[in-house]
C-alpha positions in Angstrom: 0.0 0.0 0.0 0.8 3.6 -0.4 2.3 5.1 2.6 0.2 8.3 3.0 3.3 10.2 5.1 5.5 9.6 2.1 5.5 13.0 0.2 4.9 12.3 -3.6 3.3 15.6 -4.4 3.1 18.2 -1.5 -0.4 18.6 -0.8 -2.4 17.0 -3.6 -3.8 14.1 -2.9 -2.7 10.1 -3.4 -4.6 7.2 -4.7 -3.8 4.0 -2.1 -3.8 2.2 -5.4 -2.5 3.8 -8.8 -3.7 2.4 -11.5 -0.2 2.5 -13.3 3.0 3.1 -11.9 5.7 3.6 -14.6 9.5 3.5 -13.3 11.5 6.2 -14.9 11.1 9.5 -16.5 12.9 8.6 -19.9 11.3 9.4 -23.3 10.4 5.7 -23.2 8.6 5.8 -19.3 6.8 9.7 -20.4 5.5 8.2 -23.2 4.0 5.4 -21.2 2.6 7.8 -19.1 1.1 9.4 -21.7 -0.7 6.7 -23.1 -2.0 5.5 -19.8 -2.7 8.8 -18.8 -5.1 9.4 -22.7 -7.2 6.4 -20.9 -7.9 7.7 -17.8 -6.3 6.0 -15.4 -4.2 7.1 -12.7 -0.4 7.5 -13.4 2.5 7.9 -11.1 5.5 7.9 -12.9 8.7 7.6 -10.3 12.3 8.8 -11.3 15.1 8.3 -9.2 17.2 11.4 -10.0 16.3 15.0 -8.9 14.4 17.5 -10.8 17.9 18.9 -12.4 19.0 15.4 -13.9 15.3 14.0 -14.7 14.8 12.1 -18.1 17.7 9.4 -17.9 19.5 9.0 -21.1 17.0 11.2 -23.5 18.4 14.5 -22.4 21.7 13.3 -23.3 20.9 13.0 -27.0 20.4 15.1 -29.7 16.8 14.4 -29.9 16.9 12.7 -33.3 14.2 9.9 -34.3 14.1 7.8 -37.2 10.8 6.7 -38.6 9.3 5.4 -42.0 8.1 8.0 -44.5 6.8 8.7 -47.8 7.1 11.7 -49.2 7.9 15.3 -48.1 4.5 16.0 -46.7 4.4 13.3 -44.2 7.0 15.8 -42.4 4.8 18.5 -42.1 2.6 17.7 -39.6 5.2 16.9 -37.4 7.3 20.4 -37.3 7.7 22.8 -35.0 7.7 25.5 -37.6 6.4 24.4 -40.9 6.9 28.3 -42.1 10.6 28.2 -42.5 11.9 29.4 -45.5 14.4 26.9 -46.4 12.1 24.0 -46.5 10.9 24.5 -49.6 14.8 24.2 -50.9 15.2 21.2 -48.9 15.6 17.8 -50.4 14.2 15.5 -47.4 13.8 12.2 -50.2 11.6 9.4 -48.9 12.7 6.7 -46.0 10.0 4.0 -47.0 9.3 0.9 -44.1 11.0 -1.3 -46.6 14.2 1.0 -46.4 13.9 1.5 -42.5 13.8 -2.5 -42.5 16.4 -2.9 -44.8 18.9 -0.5 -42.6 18.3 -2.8 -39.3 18.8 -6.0 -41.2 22.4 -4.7 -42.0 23.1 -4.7 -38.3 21.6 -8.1 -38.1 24.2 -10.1 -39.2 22.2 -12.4 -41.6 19.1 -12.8 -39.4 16.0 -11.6 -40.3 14.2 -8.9 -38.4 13.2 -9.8 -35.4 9.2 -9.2 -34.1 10.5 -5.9 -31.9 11.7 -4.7 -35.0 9.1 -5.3 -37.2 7.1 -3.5 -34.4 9.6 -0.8 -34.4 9.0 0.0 -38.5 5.7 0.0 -38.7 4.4 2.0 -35.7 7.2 4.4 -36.6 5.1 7.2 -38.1 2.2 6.6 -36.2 4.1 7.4 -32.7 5.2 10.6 -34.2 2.1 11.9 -35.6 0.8 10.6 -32.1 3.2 12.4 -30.2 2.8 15.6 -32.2 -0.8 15.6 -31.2 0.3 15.9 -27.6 2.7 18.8 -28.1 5.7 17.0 -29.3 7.0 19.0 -32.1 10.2 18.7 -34.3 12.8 20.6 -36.4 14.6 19.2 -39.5 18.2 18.8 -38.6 20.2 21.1 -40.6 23.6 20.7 -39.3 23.9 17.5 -38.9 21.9 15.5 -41.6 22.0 18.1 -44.9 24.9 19.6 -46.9 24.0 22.4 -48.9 24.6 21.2 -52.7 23.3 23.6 -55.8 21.2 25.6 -53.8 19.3 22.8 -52.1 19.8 21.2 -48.5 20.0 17.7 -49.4 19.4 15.2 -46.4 21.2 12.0 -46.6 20.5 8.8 -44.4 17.1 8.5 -43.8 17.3 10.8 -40.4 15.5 13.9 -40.9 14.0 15.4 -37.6 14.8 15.8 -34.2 13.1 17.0 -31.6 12.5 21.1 -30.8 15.7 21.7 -28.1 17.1 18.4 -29.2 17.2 15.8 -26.3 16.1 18.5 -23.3 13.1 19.7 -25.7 12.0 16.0 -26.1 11.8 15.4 -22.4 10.2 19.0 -21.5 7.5 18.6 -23.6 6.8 15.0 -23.3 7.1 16.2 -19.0 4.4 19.0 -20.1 2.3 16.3 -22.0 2.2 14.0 -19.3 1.3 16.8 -16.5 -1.1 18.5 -19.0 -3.0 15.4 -18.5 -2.8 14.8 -15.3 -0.2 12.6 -14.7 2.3 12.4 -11.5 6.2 12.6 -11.9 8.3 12.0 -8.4 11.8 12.9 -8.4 14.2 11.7 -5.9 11.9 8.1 -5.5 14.6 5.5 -6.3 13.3 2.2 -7.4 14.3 -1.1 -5.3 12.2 -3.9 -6.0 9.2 -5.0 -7.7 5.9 -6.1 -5.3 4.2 -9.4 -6.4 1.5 -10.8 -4.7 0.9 -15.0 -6.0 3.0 -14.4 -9.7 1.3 -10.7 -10.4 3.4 -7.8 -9.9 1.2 -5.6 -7.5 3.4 -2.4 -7.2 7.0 -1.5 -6.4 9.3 -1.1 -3.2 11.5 2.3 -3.4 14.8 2.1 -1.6 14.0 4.6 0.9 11.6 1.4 1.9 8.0 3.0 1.1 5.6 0.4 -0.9 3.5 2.0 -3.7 0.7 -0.2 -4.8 -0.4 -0.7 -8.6 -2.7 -2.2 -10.8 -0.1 -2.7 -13.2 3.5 -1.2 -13.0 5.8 -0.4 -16.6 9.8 -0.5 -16.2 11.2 2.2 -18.3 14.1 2.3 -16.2 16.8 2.0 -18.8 19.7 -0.4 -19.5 23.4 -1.2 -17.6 25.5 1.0 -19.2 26.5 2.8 -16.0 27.4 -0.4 -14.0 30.9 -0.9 -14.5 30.8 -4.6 -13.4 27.5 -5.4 -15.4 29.1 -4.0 -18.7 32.1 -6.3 -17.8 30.2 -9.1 -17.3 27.4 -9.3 -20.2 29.3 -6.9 -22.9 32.8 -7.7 -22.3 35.7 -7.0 -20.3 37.1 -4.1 -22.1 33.5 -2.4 -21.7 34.7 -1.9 -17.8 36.4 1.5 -19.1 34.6 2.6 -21.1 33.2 6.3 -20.9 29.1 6.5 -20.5 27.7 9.0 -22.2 24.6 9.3 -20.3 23.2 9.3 -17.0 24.5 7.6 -14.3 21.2 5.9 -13.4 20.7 3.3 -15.3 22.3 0.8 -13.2 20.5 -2.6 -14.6 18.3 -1.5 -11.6 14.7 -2.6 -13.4 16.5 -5.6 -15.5 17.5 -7.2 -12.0 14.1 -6.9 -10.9 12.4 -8.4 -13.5 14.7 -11.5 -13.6 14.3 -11.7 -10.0 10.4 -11.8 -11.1 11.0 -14.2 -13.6 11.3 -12.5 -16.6 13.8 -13.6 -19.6 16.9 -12.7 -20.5 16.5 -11.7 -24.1 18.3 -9.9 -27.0 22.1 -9.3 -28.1 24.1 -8.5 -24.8 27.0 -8.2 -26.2 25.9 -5.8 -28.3 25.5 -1.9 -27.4 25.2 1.6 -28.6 28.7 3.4 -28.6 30.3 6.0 -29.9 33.9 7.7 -30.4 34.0 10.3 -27.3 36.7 12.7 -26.8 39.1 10.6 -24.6 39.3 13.6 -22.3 35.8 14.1 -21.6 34.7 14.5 -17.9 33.0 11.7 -16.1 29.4 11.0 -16.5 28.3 12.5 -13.1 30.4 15.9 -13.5 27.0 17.7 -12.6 29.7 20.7 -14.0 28.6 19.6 -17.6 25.4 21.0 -19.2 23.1 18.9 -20.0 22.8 20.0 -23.6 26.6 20.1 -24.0 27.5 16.5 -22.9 26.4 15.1 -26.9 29.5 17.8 -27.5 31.9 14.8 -26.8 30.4 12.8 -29.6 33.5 12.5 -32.1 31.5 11.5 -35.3 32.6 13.0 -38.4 35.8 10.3 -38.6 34.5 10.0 -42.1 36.3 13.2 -43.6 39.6 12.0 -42.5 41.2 9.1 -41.0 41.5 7.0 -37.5 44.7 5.6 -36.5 45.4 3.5 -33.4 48.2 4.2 -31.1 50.4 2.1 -33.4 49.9 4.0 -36.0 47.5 2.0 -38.1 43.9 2.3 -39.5 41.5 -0.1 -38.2 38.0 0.8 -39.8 36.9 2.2 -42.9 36.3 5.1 -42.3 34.0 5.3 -45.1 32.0 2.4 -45.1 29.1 4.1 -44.9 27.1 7.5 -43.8 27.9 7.8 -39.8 24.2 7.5 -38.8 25.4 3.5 -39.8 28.8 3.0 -38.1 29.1 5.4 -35.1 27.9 2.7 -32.9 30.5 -0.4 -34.2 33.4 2.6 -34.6 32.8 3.6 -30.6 33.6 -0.6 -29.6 36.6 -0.9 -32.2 38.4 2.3 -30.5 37.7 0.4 -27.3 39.7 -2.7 -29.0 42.7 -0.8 -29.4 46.1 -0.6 -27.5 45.0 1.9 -24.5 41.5 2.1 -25.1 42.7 5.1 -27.9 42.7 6.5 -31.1 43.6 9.6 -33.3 41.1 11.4 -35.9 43.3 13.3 -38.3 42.0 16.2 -40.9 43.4 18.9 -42.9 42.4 21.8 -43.3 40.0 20.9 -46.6 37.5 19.5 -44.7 37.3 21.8 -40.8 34.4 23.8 -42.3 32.4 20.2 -42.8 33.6 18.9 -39.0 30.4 18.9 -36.6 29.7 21.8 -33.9 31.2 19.2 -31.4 34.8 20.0 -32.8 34.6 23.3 -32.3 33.2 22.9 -28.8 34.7 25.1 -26.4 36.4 22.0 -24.4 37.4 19.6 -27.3 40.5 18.4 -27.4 43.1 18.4 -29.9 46.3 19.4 -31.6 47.4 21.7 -34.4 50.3 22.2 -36.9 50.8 23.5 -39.9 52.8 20.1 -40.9 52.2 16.6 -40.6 54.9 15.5 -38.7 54.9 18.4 -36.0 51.3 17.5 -35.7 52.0 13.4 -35.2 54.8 14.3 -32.5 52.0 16.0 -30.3 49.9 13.0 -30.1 50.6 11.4 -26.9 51.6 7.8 -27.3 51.6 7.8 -31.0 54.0 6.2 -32.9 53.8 9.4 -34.9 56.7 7.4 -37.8 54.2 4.8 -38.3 51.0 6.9 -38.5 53.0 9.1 -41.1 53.6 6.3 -43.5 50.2 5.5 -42.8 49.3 8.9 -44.2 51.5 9.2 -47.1 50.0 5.3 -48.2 47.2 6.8 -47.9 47.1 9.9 -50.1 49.4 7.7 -52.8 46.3 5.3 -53.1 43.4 7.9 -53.0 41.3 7.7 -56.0 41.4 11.3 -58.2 39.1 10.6 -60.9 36.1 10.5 -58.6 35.0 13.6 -57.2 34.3 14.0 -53.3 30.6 14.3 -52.4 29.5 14.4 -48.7 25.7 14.2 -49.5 26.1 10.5 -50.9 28.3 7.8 -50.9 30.4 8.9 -53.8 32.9 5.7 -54.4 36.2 7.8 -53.8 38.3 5.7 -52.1 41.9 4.9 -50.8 43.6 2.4 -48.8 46.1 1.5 -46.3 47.9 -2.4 -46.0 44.6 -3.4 -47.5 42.3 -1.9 -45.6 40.0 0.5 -47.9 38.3 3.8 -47.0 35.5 2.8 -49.5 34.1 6.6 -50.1 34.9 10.4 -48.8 38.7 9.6 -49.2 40.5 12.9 -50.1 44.4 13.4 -49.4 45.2 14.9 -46.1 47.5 17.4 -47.9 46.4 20.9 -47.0 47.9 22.5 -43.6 47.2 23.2 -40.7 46.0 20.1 -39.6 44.5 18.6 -36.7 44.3 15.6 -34.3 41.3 14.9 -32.0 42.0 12.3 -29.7 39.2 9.7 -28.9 38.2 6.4 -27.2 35.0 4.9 -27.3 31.9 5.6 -25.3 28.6 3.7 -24.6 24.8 4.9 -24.7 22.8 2.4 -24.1 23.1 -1.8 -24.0 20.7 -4.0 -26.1 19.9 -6.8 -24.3 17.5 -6.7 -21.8 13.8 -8.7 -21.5 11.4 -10.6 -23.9 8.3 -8.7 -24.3 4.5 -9.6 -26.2 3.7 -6.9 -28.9 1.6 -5.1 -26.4 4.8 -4.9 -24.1 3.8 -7.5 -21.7 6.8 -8.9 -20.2 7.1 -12.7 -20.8 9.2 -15.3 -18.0 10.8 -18.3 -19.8 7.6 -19.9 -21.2 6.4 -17.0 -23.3 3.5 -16.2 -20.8 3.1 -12.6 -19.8 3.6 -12.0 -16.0 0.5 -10.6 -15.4 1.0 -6.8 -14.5 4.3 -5.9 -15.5 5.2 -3.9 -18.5 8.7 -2.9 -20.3 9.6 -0.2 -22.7 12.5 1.7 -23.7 15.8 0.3 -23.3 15.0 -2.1 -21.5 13.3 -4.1 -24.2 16.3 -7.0 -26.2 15.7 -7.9 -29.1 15.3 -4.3 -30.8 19.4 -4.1 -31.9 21.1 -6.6 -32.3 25.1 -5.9 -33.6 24.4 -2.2 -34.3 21.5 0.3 -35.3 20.9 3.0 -37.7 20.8 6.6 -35.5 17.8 7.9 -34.2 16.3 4.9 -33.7 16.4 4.6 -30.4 14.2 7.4 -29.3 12.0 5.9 -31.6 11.9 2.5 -30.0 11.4 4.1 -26.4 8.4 5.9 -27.7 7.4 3.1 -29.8 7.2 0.5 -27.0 6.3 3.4 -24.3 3.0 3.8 -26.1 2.0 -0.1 -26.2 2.8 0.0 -22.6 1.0 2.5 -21.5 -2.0 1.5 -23.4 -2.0 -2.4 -22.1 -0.8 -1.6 -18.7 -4.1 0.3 -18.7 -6.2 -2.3 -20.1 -4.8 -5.0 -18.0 -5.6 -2.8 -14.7 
């Protein structure tokens, strides 16, 4: 039962029973709320973190969603300002289900899609236009997704909007959503344990010890990542230092719980969202750090130039595809390296195309107006090596092919048979500079087995009757890799079905 002196909400009043209880404040749990919340029922959503660092990993992103479309004008409904004037010289091409499908079976590693991602495809555009009737609006991401070419911006890679204010915007108006309706967010209520009364989950246990009681409670509590020992343990034993680019929180908290309840283990654990960070970014719980400046460690635009190891060597192509499709593999494969680090390395050709985060007031990196002077600043390069690597590298690249950032052009290069299969232009032009990086997690893809109305299922396949799971928390929805932005759209995806069933089921 609800312990009436516990102080969810100064002076309103408290339900003994909530209909739903929903465990974190994450795009994933809001949207939850939402949906439970659009049925009537009673929603209390619980977030362990104060007011300040609400919203787990979604204020941490950029806000960007992937999602199926057809033409232009399926993007209008969704934007924040449909007015501006360069969209009508803006080139947003189609991303068709079949295409969205296609992009996650390339992470699959010859399996087909699985049901979560079949789920993921085609509620896609629904859950946008959904969340855009609450208030959810989006901007097309300029920046980052378009290059200006002949007078058009011309988005490449299926990934077109993000949300108003990026990651921050997505949680405030998905908080004002939830409220707007009537919903309950607690800060500073840390969840412990799940309640089950004979097999049903009958509300949750918070670690200061109160009991809430629930008809039905959904876990939108997030993944491992922060748990040092749990990344060791089910990613892999160099994943113990690796940076976390999120929040703190998500210690496997919700995961443990639902095992303890019975619930499967389910989906690719040692798989995970990474990235290249700056290797001398601040810790994750540097409160210091804005919450809109932490994506400013990202290190994602390796594809203009090249990545060398501390031993001098390439050991990715660079090029192998548009970013949005090998951030997450590049971020494990620094990780892989002697010292957990590697070296991005540009001339000056390109510094105009590098993303806002390499101009960020506290990147790092060197600078010299020659290739060796810049090599012999790189801590614990072998700066001899990586030059040869350079100079193999501009003797091979591939002149009669022009360079082309808005599409996989085919100009390549390689080094001791390793290719850089497009974007590969010599890095001849001084000064030049050296960003050093190592890799950095986001969020972990296993996690539980849930129905397609996000039941969660023990070992049999049968739902345990009132618990729910959306968000990271769901395996099954990435397997070795993803294409970017669709995370967010998975946590609202899943967050929806749950907060719809956990009503029904109440």
């Amino acid at each position: 039962m609800y312990t009436p002196g516990y102080n969810l909400q100064k002076g309103a009043e408290m339900p003994d029973i909530w209909d739903v209880v929903v465990v974190g404040s994450g795009n994933a749990g809001l949207c939850a709320g939402i949906a439970a919340c659009e049925k009537g029922a009673s929603v209390l959503v619980l977030e362990k973190a104060d007011a300040a660092m609400a919203g787990g990993n979604t204020k941490y992103t950029a806000g960007a969603m992937r999602f199926a479309y057809d033409t232009s004008d399926d993007l209008l409904p969704l934007l924040a300002n449909p007015d501006d004037p360069r969209i009508p010289n803006a080139d947003f091409g189609a991303y068709p289900a079949a295409t969205f499908k296609a992009d996650l079976l390339g992470f699959n590693d010859g399996a087909p899609l699985t049901p979560e991602q079949e789920i993921l495809v085609t509620q896609s555009y629904d859950t946008m236009v959904w969340l855009a009737g609450h208030g959810v609006t989006y901007d097309p991401i300029w920046a980052r997704q378009s290059f200006e070419k002949d007078g058009k911006f011309i988005f490449w890679g299926g990934l077109t909007l993000a949300a108003e204010n990026e990651g921050v915007g997505l949680f405030d108006m998905e908080r004002a959503a939830f409220e707007k309706l009537g919903g309950t967010l607690q800060y500073d209520a840390a969840f412990a344990s799940l309640v089950l009364d004979d097999g049903r989950v009958t509300g949750v246990r918070l670690a200061c010890g109160t009991q809430i009681a629930a008809k039905s409670v959904v876990l939108a509590c997030g993944g491992f990542e922060s748990n040092a020992q749990m990344r060791a343990d089910l990613i892999g034993p160099e994943w113990a230092g690796a940076k976390v680019r999120g929040t703190p929180h998500n210690m496997g908290d919700g995961l443990q719980a639902a095992w303890d309840a019975g619930a499967v283990r389910y989906g690719r654990f040692e798989g995970c969202h990474a990235t290249p960070m700056d290797f001398f970014m601040k810790d994750f719980g540097n409160v210091d750090i804005p919450h809109g400046e932490r994506k400013n460690y990202r290190k994602i635009s390796y594809f203009l130039g090249l990545m060398v190891n501390e031993n001098g060597k390439r050991f990715v192509d660079e090029g192998y595809d548009f970013r949005n499709y090998t951030y997450a593999q590049f971020g494990r494969a620094v990780l892989q390296q002697p010292g957990q680090r590697a070296w991005q390395i540009f001339d000056a050709k390109v510094f105009d195309l590098l993303y806002a985060e390499y101009r960020f007031h506290d990147a790092h990196f060197v600078q010299a107006d020659d290739l060796p002077s810049l090599l012999a600043q790189c801590d614990g390069l072998n700066a001899a090596a990586a030059l040869d690597t350079i100079t193999a590298f501009n003797a091979s690249v591939d002149d009669a092919v022009p360079f082309d950032p808005t599409a996989k052009d085919g100009k390549s290069a390689e080094t001791d048979g390793l290719a850089k299969s497009n974007w590969a232009q010599r890095i001849d032009q001084g000064p030049y500079r050296a960003f050093p990086v190592t890799g950095g997690i986001t969020f972990t893809y296993g996690g539980l087995k849930v129905s397609d109305r996000a039941q969660v299922l023990d070992a049999e396949g049968a739902p345990i009757a009132g618990l729910f799971a959306c968000g990271e928390m769901v395996g099954g929805v990435f397997l070795n890799g993803y294409p970017g932005g669709s995370g967010l759209t998975s946590g609202a995806v899943f967050g929806r079905l749950a907060g719809t069933a956990a009503v029904s089921q109440s």
